[in-house]
C-alpha positions in Angstrom: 130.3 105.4 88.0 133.4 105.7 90.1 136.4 104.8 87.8 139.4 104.7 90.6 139.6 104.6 94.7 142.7 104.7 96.4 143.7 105.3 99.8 147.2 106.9 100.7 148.5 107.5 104.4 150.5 110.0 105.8 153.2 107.8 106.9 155.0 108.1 103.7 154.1 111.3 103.2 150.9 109.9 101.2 153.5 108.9 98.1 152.2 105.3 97.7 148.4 104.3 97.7 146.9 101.2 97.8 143.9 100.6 95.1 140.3 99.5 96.4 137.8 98.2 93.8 140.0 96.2 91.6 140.4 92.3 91.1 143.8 92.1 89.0 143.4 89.0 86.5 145.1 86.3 88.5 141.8 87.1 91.2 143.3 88.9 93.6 142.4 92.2 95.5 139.8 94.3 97.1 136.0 94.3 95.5 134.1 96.5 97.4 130.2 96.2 98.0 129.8 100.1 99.9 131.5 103.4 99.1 129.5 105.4 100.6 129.4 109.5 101.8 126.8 111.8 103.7 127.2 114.8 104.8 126.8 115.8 107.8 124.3 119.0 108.6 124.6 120.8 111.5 122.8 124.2 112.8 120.4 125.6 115.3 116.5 126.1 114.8 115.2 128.8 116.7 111.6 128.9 117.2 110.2 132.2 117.6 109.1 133.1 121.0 105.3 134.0 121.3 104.7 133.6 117.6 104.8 130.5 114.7 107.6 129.3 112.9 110.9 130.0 113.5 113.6 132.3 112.5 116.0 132.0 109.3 119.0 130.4 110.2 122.0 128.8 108.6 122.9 125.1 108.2 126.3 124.0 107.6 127.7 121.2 106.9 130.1 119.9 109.7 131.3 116.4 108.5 131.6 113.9 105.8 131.8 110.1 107.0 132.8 107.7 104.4 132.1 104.1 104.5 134.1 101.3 102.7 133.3 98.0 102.7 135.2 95.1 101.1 136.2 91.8 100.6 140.2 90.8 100.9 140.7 88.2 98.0 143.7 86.1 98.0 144.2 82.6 96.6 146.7 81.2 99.4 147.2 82.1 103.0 150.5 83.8 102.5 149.1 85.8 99.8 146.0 86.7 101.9 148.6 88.1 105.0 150.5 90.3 102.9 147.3 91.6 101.0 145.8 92.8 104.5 149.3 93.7 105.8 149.0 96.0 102.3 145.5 97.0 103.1 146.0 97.8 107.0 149.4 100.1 106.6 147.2 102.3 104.3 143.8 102.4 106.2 145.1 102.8 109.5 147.0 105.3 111.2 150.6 104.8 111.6 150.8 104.1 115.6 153.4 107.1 116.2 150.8 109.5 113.9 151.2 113.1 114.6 149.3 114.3 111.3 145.5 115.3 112.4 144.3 113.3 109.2 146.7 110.8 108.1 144.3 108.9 105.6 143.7 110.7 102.2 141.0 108.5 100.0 141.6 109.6 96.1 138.6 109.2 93.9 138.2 109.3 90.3 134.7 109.2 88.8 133.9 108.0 84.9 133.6 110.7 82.5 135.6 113.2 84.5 139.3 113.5 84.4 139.8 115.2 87.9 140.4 113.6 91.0 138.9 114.6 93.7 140.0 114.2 97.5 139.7 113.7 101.5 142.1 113.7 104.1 140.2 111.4 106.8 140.6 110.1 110.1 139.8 106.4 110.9 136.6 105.9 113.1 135.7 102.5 113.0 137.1 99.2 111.5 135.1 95.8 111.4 135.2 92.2 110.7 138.7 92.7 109.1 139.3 88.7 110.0 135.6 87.6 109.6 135.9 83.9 107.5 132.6 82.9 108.9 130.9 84.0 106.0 133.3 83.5 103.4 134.3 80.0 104.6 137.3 80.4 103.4 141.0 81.7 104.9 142.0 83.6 101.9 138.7 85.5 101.3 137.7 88.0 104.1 134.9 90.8 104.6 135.7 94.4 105.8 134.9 97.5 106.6 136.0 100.8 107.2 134.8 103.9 108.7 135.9 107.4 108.1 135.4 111.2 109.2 136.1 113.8 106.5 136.4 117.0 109.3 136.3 119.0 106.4 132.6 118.7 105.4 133.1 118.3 101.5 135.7 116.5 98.7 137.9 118.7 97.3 138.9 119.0 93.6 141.2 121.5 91.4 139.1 124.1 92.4 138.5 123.7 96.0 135.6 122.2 98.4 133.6 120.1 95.7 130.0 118.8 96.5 129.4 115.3 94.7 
């Protein structure tokens, strides 16, 4: 369904990305178990007074989180470092960050040629050096949380809902 994620960061002015989703043929990369988006809704309901129902009212939608999760794959322990190093200068923000979204995830879906966007910021990160599950150092779970403050992806065209 989804052909190509990358993430790019604003510390470079987003001119590099880092690819999620792929295992090149040696083993190595990032395989990811969640991509995942919602929508966020937002919007009063006003209940009429002295009657039933309530009156019309718009709903807008106020946020987009995004959640990746993933394994790191490596095959030695130097490997694995500079493959999270990789991972963490794109997913994070750059500790001097003075850009309101510094993260822009890049998505490519199969059987259409755009690519659509959203510039995020980073809410959550977890288990980025979990080897209790994996039993391994080289192999580690994570995951990553993101807010899109703009409500939608954007495409060619503009705002895109997918």
């Amino acid at each position: 369904m989804i052909t190509s994620i990358v993430v790019k960061n604003a510390v470079d002015s987003f001119a590099t990305s880092i690819a999620l989703d792929t295992i090149d043929g040696s083993g190595v990369g990032y395989p990811l178990e969640v991509f995942s988006w919602h929508p966020v809704m937002d919007g009063a309901d006003i209940g009429k007074m002295q009657a039933p129902g309530q009156w019309p009212w718009q709903k807008y939608v106020r946020n987009m989180p995004i959640t990746i999760e993933g394994t790191i794959l490596a095959r030695t322990t130097t490997e694995y470092w500079t493959q999270r190093k990789a991972l963490m200068n794109k997913c994070f923000p750059a500790p001097n960050n003075t850009v309101y979204d510094p993260i822009k995830i890049e998505m490519v879906i199969d059987g259409d040629a755009n690519t659509y966007y959203a510039f995020c910021v980073l809410d959550d990160a977890v288990g980025a050096l979990d080897v209790e599950t994996t039993h391994s150092p080289t192999v580690t779970k994570f995951q990553l949380s993101y807010s899109c403050r703009a409500g939608y992806w954007t495409g060619p065209t503009g705002l895109v809902i997918l």
